[in-house]
Every structure is written in C-alpha cells, then in structure tokens.
Wavefront OBJ file of the C-alpha trace (Angstrom):
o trace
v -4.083 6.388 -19.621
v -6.902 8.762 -18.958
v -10.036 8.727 -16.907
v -13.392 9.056 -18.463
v -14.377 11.381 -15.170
v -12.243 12.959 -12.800
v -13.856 14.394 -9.519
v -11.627 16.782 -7.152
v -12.934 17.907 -3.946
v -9.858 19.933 -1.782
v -10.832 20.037 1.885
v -7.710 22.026 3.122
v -4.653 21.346 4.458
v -3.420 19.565 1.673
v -5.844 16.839 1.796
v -7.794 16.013 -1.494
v -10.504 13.660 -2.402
v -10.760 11.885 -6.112
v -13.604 9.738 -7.567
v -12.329 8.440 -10.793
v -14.220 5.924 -13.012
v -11.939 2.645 -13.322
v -11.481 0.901 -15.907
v -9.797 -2.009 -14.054
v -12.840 -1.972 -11.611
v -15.674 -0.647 -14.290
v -17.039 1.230 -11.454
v -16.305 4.697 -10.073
v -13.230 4.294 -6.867
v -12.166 6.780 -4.079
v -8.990 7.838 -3.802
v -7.398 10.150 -0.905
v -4.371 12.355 -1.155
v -2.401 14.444 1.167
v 0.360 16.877 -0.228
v 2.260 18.523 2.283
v 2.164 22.281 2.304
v 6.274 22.262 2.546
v 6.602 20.160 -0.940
v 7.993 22.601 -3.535
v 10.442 20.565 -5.248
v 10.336 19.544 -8.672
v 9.676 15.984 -8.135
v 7.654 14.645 -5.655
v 7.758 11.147 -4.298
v 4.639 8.692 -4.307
v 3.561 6.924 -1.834
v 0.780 4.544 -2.351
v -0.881 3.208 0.977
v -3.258 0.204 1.168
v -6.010 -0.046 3.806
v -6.974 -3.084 5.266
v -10.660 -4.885 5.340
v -13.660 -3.272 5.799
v -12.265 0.270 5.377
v -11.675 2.498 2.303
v -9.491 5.367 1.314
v -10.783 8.145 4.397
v -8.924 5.019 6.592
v -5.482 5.855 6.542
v -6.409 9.607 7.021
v -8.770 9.491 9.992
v -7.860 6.641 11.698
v -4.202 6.422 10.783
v -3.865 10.045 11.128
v -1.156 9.275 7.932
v -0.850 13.319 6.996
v -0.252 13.811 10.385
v 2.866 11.411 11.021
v 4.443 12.332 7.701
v 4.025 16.121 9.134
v 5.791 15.508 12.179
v 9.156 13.735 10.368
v 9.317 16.374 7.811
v 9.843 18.903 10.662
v 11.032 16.759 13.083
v 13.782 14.525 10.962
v 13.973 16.255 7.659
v 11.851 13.691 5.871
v 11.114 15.248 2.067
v 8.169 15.668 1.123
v 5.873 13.116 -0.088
v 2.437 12.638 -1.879
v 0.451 10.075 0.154
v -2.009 8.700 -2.217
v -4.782 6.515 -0.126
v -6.941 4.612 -2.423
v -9.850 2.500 -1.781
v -9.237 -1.382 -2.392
v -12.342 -1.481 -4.368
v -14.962 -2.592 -2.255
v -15.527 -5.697 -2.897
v -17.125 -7.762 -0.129
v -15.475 -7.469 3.060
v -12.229 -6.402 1.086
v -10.884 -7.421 -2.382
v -7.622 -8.573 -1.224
v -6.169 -6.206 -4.616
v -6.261 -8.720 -6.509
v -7.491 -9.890 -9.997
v -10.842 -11.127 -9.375
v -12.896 -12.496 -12.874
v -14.942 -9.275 -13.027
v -12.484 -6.697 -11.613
v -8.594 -6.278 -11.552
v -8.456 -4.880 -8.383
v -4.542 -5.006 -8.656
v -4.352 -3.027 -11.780
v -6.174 -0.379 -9.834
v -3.574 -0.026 -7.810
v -0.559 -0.626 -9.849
v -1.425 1.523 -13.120
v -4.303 3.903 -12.232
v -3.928 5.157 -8.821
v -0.502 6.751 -9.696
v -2.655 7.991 -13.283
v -4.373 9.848 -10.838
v -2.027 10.884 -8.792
v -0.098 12.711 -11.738
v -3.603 14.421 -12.843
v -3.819 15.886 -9.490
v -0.241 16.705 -9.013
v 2.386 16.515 -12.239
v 5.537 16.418 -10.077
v 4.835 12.724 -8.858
v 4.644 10.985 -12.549
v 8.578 10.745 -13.231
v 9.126 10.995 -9.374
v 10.568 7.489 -6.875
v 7.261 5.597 -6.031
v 6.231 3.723 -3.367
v 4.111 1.545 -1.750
v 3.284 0.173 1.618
v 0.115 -0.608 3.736
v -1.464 -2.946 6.586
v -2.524 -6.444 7.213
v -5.128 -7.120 3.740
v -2.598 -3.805 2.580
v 0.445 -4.810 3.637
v -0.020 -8.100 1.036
v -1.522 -5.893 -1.522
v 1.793 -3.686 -0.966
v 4.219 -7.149 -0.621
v 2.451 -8.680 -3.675
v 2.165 -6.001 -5.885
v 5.454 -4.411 -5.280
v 7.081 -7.758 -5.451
v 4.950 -8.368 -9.120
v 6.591 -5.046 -10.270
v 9.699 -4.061 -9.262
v 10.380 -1.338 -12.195
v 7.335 0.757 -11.061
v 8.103 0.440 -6.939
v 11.302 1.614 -5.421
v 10.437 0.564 -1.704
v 8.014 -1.792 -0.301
v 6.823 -1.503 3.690
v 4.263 -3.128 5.361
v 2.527 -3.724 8.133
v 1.231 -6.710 10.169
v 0.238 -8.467 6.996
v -1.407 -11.155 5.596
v 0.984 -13.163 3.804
v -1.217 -15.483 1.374
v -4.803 -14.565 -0.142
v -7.227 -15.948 -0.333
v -6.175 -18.523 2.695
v -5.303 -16.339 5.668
v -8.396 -13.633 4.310
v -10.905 -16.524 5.564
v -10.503 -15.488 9.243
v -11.559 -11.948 8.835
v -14.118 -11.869 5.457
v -17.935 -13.170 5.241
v -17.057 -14.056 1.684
v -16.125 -17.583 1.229
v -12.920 -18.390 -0.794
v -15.343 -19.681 -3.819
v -16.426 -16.352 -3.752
v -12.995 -14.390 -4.551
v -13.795 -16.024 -7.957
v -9.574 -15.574 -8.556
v -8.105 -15.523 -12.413
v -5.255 -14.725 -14.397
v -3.132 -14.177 -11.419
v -0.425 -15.616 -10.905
v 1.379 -16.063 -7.819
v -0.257 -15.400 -4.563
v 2.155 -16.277 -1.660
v 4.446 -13.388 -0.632
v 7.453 -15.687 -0.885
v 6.504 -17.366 -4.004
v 6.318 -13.484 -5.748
v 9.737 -12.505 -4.348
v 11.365 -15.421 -5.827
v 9.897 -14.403 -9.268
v 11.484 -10.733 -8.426
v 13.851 -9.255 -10.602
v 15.674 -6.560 -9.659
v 13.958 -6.657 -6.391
v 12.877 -3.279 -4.718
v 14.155 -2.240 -1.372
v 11.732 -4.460 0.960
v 10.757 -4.367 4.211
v 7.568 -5.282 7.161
v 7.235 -5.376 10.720
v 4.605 -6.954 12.735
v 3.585 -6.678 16.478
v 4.651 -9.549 18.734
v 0.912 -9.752 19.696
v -0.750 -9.735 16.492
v -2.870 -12.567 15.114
v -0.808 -12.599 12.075
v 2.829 -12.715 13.941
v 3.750 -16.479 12.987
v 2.798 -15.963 9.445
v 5.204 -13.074 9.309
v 8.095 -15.044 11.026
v 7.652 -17.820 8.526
v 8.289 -14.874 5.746
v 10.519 -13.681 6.952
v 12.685 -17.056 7.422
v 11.704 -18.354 4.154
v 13.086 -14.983 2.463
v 16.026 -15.687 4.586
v 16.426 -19.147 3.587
v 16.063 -18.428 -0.205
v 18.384 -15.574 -0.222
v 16.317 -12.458 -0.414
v 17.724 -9.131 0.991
v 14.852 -8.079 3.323
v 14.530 -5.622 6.870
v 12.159 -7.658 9.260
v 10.902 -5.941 12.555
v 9.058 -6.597 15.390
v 7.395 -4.260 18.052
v 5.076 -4.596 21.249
v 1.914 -4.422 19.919
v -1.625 -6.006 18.118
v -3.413 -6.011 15.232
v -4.596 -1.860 16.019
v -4.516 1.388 14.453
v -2.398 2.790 17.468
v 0.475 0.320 16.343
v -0.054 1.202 12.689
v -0.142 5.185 13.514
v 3.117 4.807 15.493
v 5.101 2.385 12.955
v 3.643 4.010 9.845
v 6.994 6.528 10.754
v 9.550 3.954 10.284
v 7.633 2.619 6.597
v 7.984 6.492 5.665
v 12.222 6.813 7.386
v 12.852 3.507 5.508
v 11.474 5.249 1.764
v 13.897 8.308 3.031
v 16.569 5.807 2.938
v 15.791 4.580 -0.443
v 15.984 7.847 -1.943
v 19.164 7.953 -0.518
v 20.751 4.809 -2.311
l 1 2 3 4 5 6 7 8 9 10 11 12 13 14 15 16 17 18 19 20 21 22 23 24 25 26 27 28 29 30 31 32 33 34 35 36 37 38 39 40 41 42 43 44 45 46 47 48 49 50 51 52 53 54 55 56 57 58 59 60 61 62 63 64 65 66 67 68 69 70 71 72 73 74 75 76 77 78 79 80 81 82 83 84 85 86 87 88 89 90 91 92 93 94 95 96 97 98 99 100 101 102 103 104 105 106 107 108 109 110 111 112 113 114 115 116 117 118 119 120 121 122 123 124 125 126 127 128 129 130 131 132 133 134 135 136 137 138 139 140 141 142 143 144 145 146 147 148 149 150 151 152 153 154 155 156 157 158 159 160 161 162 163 164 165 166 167 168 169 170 171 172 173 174 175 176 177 178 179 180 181 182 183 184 185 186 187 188 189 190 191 192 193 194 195 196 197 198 199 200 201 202 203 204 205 206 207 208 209 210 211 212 213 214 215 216 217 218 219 220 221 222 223 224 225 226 227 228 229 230 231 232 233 234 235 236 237 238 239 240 241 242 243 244 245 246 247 248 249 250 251 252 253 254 255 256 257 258 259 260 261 262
C-alpha cells in the first residue's frame, strides 16, 4: 500500500504530524506520532491509540499527555521503546465509531493504513509487535478491531469503553443510529467478535467504578468469563475523564511490556 500524498510536519521532541489521503476514507486523515528519543533498536513496537468522540488525533497528545506517560516508564520501569501512533477516527459526525460505514471504512483506516503510515515515517515499526488500545468510542474501536484481527495485533487494552456500536454511541452522538448508515460489517458486540477470535491476542480493559459505562464493562467481562475467553479485567476509582485515562494509560503500555515478554 502507498499513499497518493504524504504530509510530515516534525514539531520536536519526537512528536510528528501526518496528513495522508485515505483510501478507506477518500478524504485526507490526521495522524499523530510520538517516537521516543531513547528508541534505537532495530525494531520498534506499534502502538496504535484510538480517541474517543468529538476529538481527533492532537487528543491523546494534549489532553492525554500519552508521550509523556510512556516517557516516564521508559525511565522509570524500563519500558522499551515504543512508536505511539494517534490517528484521527475519521471525523465523521460526532465520531465514526471505526467502523465500516457505506461511504467510508473507517476500520480499514485503522487496521491497514495507519500502520502504512507508520512504516513511511519510521521503517523499524513494519515487521515490529503491534498494538492497539484506546478509550470509551476507542477502547471498542481497539476491542473490535483487535478482536477482528488477531494476526496483525499482539495486545489489546482499553479503556472505559463502549462495548456495542451503534447502541451504547446514542447517549453521547447527535447522529441518529439511521445515520451510521452501517454495511459489510460483521459483528459489532465486543463479545460476539471474541468468540469469532482465533488465536486470540493478549486482551485486556479496565474501567472506573464511577463511569457511565461501568455495567456494560462488567457484563463483558462476565460474558468473556462465561464463554471461556482468557481476559485481564480491572477496575479503578474514577469517571469517564482524561485524568483517569492519563493515569491508567501506564498500565495499557506495562501490560504490551508483558506481551513482548511471552
């Protein structure tokens, strides 16, 4: 795969921003990266993470402060390096919910040209362990799409998500569910994707007791339970806020250590 255009702006301190025209999305999309200063290995790990509504690739970066906690645990713990790569989710309406929509495949985006990209910018990640987390509308699009491909994802983490699109997206979007306009999907449940999974990728998610999307997340995590599926579930003190996803984004990027590990 190749883009038709291929804009690099490098703002310092390893951060870079991309504007690629999609295919999938037949529009130009955003992408943000951050490659730490310390990474001089060979390979270099991916990690894909997925914003939630009404934000776009800067959100993980400025309001997540992502570069920043994956700074602190390489010094701190010994974390190896790793390429965050920060896309957009497309902007579609109040958020696209990465998805295959009838005139965009916002879930090829992620899956098959945001690492394209990432290897353009940076060889070291294309033969390199990938991963892929995010939060709430992210943390499905990381469950989901992980789940959907297991050979291209070695670790899934997420964050206070959504567990079902379009369903549970109807209490934070304008757009109606008519309007997602959904095809050539498949499944769209969490649960019903990891029982389709096979071999399925290292898996985990956490949620904070007082999010609005806690009992949705229990009920995950027992049905994975009840149907077999190795899984880590966690829950913290916390809501539906950046300053639980800053603090917990540390434990998605110590579980992908692990994974390495195995």
């Amino acid at each position: 795969m190749s883009f038709r255009t291929f804009e690099t702006a490098s703002v310092g301190n390893g951060i870079h921003h991309v504007t690629v025209k999609s295919a999938a999305l037949h529009h130009r999309a955003d992408i943000s990266f951050y490659i730490p200063p310390e990474a001089k290995t060979e390979n270099l790990p991916l990690v894909i993470l997925l914003h939630g509504v009404y934000g776009s690739h800067w959100a993980w970066l400025y309001k997540g402060g992502a570069h920043q906690v994956l700074d602190r645990l390489i010094k701190e713990e010994n974390l190896p390096p790793m390429m965050l790569a920060m896309p957009s989710d497309g902007l579609w309406g109040d958020g696209s919910g990465y998805v295959r929509h009838r005139e965009a495949d916002y879930a090829s985006w992620i899956v098959d040209e945001v690492p394209e990209a990432a290897a353009q910018l940076d060889a070291r990640c294309k033969d390199a362990p990938r991963f892929i987390g995010g939060l709430s509308m992210g943390g499905y699009g990381a469950l989901r799409l992980g789940l959907l491909h297991p050979q291209k994802f070695t670790g899934i983490s997420a964050h206070s998500s959504i567990t079902d699109v379009p369903p549970q997206m109807k209490d934070f979007v304008e757009e109606s569910l008519e309007e997602f306009s959904l095809t050539g999907n498949g499944p769209l449940a969490v649960i019903d994707c990891a029982k389709l999974c096979s071999p399925l990728p290292h898996l985990r998610f956490d949620c904070g007791t007082e999010d609005i999307l806690i009992e949705h997340n229990r009920t995950l995590h027992r049905d994975l339970e009840t149907a077999g599926i190795p899984h880590m579930y966690e829950e913290f003190p916390g809501g539906h806020t950046w300053d639980y996803w800053h603090a917990h984004l540390a434990d998605t990027l110590r579980y992908f250590k692990t994974c390495l590990a195995v």
